[in-house]
N, CA, C and O of each residue as an XYZ file, in Angstrom:
688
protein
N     -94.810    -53.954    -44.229
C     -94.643    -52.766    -43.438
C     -95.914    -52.534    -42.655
O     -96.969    -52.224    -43.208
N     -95.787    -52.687    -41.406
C     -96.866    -52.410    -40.636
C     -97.024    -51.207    -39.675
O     -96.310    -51.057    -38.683
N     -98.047    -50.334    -40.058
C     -97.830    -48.898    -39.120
C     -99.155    -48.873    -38.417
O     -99.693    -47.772    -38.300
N     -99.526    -49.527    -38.119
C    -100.400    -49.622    -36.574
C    -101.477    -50.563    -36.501
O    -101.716    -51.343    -37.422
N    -102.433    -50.496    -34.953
C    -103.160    -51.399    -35.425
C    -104.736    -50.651    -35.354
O    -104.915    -49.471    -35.056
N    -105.699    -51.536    -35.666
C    -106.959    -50.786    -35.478
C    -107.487    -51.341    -34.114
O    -107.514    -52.436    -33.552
N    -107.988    -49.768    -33.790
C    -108.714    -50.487    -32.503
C    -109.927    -51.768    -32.157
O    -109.999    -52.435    -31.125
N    -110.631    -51.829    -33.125
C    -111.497    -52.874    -33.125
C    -111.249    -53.938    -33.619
O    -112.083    -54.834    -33.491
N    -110.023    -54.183    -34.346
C    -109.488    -55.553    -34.502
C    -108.722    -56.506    -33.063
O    -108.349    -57.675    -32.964
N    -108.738    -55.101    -31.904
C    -107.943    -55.997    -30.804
C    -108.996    -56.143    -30.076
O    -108.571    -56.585    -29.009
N    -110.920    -55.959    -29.968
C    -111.315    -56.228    -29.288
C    -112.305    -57.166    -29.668
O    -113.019    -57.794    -28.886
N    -112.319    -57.246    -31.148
C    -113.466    -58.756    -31.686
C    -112.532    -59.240    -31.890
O    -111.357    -58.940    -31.682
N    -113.346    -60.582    -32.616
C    -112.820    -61.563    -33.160
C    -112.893    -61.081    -34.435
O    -113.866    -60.384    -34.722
N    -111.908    -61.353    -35.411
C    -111.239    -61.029    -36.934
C    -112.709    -61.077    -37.693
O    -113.145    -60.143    -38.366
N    -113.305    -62.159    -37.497
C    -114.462    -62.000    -38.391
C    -115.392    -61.409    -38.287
O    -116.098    -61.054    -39.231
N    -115.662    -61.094    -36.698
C    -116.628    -60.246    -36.453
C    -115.920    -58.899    -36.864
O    -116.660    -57.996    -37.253
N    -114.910    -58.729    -36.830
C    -114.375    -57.147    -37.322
C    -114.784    -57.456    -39.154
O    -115.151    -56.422    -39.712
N    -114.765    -58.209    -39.702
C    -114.945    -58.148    -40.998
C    -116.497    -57.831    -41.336
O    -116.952    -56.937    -42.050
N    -117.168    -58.836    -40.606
C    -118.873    -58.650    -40.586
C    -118.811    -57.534    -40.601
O    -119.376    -57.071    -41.592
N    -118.246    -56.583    -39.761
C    -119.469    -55.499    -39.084
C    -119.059    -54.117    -40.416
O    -119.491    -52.965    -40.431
N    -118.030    -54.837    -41.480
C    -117.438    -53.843    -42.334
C    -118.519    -54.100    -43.386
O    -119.331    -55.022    -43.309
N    -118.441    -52.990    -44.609
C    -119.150    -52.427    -45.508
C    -118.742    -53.600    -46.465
O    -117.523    -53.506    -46.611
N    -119.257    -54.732    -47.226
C    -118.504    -55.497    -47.718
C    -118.497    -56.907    -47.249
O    -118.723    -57.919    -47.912
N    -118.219    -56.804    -46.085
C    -117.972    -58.098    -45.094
C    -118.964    -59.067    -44.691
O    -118.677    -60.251    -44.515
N    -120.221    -58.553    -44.529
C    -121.396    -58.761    -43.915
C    -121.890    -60.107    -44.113
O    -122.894    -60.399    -43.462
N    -121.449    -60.896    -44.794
C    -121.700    -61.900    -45.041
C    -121.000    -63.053    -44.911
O    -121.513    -64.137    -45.189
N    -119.302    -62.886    -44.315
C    -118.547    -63.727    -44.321
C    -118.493    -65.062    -43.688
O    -118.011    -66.133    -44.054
N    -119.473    -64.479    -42.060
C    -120.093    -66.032    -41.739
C    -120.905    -67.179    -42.250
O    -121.068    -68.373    -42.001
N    -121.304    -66.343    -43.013
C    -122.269    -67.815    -44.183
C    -121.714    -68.993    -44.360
O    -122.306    -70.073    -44.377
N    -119.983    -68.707    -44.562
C    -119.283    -69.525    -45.247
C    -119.460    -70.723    -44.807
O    -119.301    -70.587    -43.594
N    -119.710    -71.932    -45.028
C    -119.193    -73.481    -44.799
C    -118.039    -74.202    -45.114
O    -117.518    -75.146    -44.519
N    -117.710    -73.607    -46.159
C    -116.292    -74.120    -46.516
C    -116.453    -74.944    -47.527
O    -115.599    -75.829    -47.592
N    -117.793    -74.945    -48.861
C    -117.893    -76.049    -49.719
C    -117.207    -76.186    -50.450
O    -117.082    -77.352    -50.825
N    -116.134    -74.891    -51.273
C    -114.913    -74.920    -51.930
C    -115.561    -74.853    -53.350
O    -114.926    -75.361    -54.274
N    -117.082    -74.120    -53.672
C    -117.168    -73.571    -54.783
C    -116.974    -72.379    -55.317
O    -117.093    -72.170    -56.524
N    -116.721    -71.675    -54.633
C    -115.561    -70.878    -54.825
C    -114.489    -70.939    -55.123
O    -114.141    -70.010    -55.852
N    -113.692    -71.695    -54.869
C    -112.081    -71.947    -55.483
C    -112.294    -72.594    -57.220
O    -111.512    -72.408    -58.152
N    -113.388    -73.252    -57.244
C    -113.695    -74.167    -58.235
C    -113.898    -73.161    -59.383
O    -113.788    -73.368    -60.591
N    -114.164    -72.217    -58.843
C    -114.656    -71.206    -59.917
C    -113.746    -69.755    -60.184
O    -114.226    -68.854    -60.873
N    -112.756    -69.674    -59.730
C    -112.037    -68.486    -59.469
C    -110.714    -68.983    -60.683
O    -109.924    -69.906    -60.480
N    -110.733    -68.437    -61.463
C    -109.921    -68.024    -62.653
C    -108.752    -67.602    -61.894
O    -107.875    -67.888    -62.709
N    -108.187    -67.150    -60.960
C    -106.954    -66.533    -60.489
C    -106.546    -68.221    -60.054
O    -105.625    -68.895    -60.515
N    -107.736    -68.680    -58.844
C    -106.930    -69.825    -58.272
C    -106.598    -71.099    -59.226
O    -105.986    -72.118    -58.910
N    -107.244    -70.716    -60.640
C    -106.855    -71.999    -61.582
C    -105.175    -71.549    -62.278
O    -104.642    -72.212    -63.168
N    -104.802    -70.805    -61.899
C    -103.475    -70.025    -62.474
C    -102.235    -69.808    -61.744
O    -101.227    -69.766    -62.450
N    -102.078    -69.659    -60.487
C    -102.020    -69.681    -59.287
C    -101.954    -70.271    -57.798
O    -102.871    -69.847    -57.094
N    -101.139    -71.090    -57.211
C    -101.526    -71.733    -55.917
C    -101.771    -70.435    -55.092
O    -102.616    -70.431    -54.197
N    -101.117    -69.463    -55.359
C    -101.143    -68.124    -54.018
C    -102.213    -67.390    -53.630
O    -102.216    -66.619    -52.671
N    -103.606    -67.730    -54.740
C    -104.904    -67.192    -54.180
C    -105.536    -68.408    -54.565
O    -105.432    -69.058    -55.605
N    -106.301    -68.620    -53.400
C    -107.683    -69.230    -52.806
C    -108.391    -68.954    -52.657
O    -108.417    -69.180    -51.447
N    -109.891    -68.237    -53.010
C    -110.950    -67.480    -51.607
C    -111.215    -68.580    -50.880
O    -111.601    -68.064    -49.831
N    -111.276    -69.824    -50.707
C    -111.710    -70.611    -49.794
C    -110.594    -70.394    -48.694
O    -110.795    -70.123    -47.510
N    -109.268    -70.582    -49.381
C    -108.412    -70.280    -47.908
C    -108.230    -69.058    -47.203
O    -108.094    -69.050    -45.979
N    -108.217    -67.769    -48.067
C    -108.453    -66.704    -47.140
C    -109.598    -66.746    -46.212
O    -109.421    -66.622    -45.000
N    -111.000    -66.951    -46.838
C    -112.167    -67.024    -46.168
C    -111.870    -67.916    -44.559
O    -112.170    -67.613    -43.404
N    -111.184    -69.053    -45.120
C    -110.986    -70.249    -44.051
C    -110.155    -69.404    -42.828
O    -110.657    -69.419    -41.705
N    -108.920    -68.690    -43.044
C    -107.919    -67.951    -42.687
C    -108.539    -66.719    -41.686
O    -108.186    -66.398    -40.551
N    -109.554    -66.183    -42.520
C    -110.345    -65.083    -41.770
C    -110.933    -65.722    -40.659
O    -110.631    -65.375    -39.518
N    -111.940    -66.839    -40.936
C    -113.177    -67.055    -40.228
C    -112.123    -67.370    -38.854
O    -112.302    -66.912    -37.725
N    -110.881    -68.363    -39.325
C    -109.911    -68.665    -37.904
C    -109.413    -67.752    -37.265
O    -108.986    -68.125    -36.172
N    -109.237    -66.325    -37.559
C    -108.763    -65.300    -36.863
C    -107.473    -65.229    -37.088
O    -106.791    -64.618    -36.264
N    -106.726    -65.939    -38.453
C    -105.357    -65.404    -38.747
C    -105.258    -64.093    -39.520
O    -105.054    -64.149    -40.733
N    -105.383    -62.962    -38.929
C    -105.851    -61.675    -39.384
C    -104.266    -61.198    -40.002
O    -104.092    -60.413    -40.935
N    -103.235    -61.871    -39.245
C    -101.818    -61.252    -39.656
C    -101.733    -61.502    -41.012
O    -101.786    -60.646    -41.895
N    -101.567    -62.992    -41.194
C    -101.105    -63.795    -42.113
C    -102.380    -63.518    -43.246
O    -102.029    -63.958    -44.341
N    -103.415    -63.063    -43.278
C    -104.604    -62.430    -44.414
C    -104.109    -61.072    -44.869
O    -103.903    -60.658    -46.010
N    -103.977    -60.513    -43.751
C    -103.842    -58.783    -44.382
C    -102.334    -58.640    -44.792
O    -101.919    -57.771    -45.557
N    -101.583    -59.584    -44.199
C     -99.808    -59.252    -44.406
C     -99.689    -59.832    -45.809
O     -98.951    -59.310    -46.645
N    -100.530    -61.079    -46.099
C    -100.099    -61.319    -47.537
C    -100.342    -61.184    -48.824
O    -101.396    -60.550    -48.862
N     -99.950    -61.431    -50.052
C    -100.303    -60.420    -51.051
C    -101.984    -61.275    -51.920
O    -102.716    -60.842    -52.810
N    -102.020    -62.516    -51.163
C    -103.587    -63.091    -51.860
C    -104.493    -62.392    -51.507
O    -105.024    -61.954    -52.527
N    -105.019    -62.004    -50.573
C    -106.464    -60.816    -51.399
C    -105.880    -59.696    -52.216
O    -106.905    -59.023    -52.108
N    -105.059    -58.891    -52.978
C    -104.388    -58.529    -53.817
C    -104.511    -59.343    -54.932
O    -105.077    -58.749    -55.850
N    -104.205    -60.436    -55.183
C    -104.596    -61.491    -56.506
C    -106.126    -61.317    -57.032
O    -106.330    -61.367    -58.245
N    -107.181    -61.118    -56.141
C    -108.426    -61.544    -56.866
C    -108.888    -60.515    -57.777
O    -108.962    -59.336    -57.433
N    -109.138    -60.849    -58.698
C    -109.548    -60.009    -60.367
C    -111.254    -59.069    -59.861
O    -111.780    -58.222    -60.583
N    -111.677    -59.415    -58.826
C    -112.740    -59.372    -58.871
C    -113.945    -59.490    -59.606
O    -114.900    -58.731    -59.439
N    -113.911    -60.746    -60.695
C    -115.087    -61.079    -61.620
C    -116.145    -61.674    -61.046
O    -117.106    -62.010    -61.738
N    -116.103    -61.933    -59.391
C    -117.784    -62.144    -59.028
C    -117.980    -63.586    -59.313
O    -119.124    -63.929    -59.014
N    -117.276    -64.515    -59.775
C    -117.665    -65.677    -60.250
C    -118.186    -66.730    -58.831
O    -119.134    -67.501    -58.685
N    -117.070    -66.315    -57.954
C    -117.068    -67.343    -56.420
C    -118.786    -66.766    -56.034
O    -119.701    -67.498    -55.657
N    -118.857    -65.372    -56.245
C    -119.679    -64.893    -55.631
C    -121.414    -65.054    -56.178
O    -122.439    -64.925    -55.508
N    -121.227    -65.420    -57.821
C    -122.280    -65.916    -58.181
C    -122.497    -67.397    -58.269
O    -123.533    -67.574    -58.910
N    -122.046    -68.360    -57.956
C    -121.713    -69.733    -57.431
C    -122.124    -70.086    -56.397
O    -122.871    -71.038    -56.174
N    -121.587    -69.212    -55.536
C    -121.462    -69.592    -53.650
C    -123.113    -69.835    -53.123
O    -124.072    -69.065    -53.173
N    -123.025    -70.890    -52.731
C    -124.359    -71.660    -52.977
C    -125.073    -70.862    -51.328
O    -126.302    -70.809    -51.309
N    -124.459    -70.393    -50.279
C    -124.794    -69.869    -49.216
C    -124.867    -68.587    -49.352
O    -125.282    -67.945    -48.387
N    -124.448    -67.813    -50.706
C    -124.612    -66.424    -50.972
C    -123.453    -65.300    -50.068
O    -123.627    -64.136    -49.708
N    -122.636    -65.925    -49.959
C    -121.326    -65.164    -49.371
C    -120.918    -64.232    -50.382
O    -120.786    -64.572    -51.558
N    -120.665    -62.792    -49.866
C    -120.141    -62.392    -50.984
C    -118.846    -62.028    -50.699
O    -118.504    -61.122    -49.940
N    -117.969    -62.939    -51.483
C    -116.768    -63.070    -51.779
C    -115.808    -62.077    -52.069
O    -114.677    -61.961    -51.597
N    -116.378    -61.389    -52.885
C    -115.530    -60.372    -53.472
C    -115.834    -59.194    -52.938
O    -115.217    -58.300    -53.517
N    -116.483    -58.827    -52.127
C    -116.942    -57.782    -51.004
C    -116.383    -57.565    -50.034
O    -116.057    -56.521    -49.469
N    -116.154    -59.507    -49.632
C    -114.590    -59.353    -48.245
C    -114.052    -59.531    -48.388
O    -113.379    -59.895    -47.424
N    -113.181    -59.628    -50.170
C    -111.894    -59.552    -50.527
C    -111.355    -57.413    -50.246
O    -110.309    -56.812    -50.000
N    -112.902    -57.001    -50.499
C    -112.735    -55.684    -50.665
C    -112.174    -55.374    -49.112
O    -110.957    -55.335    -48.931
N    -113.180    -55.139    -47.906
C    -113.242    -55.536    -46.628
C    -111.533    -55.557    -45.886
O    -110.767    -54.884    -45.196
N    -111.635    -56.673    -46.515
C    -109.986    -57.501    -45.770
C    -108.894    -56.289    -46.460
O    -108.065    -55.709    -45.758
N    -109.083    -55.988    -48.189
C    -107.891    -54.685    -48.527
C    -107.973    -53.464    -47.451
O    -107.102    -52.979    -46.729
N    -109.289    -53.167    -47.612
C    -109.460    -51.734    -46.716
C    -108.333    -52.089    -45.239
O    -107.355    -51.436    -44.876
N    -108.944    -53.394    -44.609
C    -108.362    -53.121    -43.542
C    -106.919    -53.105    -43.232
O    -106.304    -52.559    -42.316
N    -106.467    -53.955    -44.376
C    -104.763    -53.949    -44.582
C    -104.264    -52.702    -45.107
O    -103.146    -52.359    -44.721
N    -104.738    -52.134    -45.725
C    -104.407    -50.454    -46.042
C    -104.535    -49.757    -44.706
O    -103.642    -49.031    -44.269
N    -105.587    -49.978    -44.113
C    -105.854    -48.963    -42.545
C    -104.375    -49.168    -42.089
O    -103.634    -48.190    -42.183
N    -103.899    -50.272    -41.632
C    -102.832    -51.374    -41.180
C    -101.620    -50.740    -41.565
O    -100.721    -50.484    -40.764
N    -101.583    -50.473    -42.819
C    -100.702    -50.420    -43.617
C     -99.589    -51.627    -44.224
O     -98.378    -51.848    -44.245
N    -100.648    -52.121    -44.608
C    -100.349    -53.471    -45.730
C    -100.307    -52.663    -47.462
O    -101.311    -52.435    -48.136
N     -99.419    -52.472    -47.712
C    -100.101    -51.939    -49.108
C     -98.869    -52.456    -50.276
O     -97.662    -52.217    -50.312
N     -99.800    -53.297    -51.227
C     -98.475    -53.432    -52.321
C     -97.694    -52.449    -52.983
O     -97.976    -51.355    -53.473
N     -96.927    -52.926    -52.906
C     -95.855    -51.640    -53.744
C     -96.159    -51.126    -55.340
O     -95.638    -50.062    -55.674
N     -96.698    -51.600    -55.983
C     -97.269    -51.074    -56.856
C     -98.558    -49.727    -56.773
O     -98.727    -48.748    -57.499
N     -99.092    -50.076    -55.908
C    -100.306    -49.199    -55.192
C     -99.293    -47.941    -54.777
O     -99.763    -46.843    -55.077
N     -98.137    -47.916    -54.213
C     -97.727    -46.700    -53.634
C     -96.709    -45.931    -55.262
O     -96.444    -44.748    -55.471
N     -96.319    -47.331    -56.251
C     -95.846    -46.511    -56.947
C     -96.752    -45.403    -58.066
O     -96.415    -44.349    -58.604
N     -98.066    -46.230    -58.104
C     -99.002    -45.347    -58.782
C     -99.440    -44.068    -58.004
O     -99.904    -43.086    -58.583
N     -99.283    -44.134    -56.802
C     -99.415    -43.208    -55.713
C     -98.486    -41.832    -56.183
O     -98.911    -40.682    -56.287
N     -97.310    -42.239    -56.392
C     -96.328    -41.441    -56.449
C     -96.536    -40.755    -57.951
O     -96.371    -39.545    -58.105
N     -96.932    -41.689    -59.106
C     -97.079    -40.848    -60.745
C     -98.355    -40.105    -60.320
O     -98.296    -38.878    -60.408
N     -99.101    -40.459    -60.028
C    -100.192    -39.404    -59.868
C     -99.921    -38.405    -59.175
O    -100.102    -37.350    -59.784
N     -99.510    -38.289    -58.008
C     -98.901    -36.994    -57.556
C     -97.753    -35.836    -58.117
O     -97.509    -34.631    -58.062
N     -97.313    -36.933    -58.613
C     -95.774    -35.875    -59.635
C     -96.608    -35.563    -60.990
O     -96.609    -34.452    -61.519
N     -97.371    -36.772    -61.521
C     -97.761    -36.238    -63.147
C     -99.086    -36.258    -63.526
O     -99.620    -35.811    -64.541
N     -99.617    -36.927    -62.425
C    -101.399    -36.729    -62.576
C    -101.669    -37.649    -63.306
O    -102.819    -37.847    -63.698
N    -100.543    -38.472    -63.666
C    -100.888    -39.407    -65.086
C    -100.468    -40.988    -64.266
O     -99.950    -40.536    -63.245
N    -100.406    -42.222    -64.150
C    -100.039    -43.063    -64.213
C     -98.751    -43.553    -64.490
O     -97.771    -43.855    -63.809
N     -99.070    -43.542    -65.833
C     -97.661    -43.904    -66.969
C     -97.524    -42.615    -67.668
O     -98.332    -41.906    -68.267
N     -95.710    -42.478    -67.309
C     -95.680    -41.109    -68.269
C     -96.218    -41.583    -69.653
O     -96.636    -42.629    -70.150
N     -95.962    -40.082    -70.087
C     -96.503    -40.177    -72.024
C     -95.016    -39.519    -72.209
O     -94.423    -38.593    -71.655
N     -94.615    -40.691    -73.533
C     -92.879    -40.467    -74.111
C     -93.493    -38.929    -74.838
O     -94.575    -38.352    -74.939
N     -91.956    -38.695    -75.276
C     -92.607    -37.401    -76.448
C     -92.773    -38.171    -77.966
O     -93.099    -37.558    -78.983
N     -92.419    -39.969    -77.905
C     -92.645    -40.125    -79.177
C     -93.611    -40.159    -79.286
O     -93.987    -39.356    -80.140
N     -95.023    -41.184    -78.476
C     -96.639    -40.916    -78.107
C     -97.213    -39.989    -78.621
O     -97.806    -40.109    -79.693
N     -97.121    -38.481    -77.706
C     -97.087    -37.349    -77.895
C     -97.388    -37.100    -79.481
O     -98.488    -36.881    -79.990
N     -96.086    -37.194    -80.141
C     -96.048    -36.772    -81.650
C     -97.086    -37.769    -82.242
O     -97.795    -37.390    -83.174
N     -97.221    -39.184    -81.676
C     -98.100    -40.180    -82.605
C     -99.438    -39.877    -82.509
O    -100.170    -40.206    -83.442
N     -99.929    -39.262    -81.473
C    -101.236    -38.681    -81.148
C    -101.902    -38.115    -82.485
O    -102.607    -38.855    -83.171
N    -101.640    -36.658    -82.873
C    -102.404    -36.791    -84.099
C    -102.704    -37.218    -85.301
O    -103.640    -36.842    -86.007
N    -101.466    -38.435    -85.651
C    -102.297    -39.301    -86.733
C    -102.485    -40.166    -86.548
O    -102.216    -41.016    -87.397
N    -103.287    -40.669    -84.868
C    -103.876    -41.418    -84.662
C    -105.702    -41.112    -84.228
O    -106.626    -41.741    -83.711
N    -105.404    -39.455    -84.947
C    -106.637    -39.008    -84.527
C    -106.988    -38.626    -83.354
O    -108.186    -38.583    -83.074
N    -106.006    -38.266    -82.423
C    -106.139    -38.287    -80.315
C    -105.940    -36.861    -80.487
O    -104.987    -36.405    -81.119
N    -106.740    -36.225    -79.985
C    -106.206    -34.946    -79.313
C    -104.875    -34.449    -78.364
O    -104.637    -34.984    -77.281
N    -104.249    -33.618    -78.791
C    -102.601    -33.454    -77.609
C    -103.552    -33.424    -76.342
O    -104.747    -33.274    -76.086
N    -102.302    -33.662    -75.665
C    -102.423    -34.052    -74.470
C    -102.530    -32.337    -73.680
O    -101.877    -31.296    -73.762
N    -103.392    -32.673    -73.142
C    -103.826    -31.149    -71.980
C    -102.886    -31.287    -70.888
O    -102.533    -32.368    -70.418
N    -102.477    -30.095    -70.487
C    -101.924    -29.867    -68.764
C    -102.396    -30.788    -67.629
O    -103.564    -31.177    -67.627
N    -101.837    -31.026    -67.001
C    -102.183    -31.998    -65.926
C    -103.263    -31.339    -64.797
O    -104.319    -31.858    -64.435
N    -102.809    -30.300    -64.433
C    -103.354    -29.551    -63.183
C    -102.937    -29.964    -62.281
O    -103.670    -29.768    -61.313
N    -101.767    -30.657    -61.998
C    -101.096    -31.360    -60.748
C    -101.645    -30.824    -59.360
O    -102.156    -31.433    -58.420
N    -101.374    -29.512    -59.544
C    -101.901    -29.255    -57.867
C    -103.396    -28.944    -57.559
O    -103.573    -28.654    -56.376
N    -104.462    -28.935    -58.299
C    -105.287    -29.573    -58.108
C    -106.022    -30.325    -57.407
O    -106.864    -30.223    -56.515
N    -105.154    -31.667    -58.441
C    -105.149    -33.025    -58.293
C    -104.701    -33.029    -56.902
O    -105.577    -33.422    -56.131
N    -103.823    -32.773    -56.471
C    -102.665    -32.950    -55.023
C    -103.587    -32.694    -54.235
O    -103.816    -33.568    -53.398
N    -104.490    -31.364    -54.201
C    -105.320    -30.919    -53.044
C    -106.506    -32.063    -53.375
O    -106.983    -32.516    -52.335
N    -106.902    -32.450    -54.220
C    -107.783    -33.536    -53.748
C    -107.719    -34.675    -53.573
O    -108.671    -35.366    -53.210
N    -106.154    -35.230    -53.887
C    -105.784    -36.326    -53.340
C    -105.350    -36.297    -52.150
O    -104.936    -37.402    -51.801
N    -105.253    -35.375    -51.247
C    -104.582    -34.829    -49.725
C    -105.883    -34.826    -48.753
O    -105.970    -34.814    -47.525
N    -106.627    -34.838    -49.537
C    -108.296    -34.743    -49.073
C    -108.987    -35.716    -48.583
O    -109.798    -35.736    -47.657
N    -108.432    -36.888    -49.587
C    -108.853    -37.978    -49.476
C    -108.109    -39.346    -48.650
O    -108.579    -40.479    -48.543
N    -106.769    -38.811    -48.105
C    -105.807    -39.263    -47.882
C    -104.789    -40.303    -48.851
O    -103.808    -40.984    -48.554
N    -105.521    -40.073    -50.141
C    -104.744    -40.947    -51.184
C    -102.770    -40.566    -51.308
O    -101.918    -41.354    -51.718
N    -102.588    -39.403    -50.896
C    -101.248    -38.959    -50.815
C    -100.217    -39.750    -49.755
O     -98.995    -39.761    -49.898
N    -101.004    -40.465    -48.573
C    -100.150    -41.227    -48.051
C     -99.676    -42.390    -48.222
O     -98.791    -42.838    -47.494
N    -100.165    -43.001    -49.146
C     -99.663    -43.692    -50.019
C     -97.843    -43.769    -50.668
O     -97.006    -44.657    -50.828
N     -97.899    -42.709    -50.821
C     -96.561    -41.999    -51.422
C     -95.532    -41.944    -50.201
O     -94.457    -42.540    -50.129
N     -96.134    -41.055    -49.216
C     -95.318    -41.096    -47.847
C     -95.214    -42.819    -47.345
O     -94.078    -43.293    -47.333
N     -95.911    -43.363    -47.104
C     -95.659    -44.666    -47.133
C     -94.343    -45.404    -47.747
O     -93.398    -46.003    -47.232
N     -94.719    -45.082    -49.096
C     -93.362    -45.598    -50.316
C     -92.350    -45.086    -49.551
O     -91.688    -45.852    -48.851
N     -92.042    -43.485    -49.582
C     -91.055    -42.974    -49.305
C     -90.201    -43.410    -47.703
O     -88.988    -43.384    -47.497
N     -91.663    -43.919    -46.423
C     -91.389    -44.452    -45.565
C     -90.232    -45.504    -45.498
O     -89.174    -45.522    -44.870
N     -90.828    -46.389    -46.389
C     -90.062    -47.813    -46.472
C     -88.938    -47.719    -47.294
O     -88.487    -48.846    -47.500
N     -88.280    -46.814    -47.866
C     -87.010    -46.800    -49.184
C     -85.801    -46.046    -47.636
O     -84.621    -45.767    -47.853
């Protein structure tokens, strides 16, 4: 689902729009030695994430086919490519980078909008059953406090985290 574009992605080049982001700053380093992939726990599990091929993907200016698909979404972010990467790229900075800008975009996995949506209705994530509930004190947990939903709402409206939800609701 794509709901617009950014203005400075139509007047650089993809990577220079990534450079000049909080995160990004380093993406030209890359050479392409592929110690990064060598080291990424997702891509040993996985053909669908690479950082060498997103990186590769970025540096070429396939900005669609990066932000439209769900591999920067895959990376765990454990830093491993990034403590490896013999040119000091940081990897997991323009995995960050590349999300932001697919969220601007409105690239967003559907999971992201469904947590969008429990937090706004329950402040919570995952509901709590009422069997939980009852198991709480002889597990030693304190009951569960009021949510403060609206609150929460006014400072998730603040932050624009609520469109998220409109999003979901966009696409159904």
């Amino acid at each position: 689902m794509k709901h617009g574009k950014d203005e400075k992605t139509t007047n650089l080049a993809f990577s220079d729009v990534i450079s000049s982001r909080l995160g990004g700053e380093t993406i030209n380093l890359c050479y392409q030695c592929g110690t990064c992939a060598s080291s990424c726990p997702v891509a040993k599990i996985t053909p669908r994430f690479n950082p060498r091929e997103v990186i590769k993907l970025t540096l070429s200016g396939e900005k669609d086919e990066v932000i439209s698909g769900d591999a920067i979404w895959l990376c765990c972010s454990c830093y491993n490519c990034q403590e490896r990467c013999p040119q000091k790229v940081e990897i997991a900075n323009v995995i960050y980078a590349l999300r932001n800008i697919a969220v601007k975009e409105g690239y967003i996995p559907n999971i992201f909008s469904e947590f969008a949506s429990a937090i706004l209705n329950d402040a919570r994530v995952v509901k709590v059953s009422k069997f939980v509930e009852t198991k709480r004190p002889t597990l030693g947990l304190p009951p569960l406090q009021p949510t403060g939903v609206n609150a929460l709402r006014k400072i998730l409206s603040a932050t624009g985290f609520d469109k998220l939800q409109q999003k979901k609701e966009e696409a159904t």
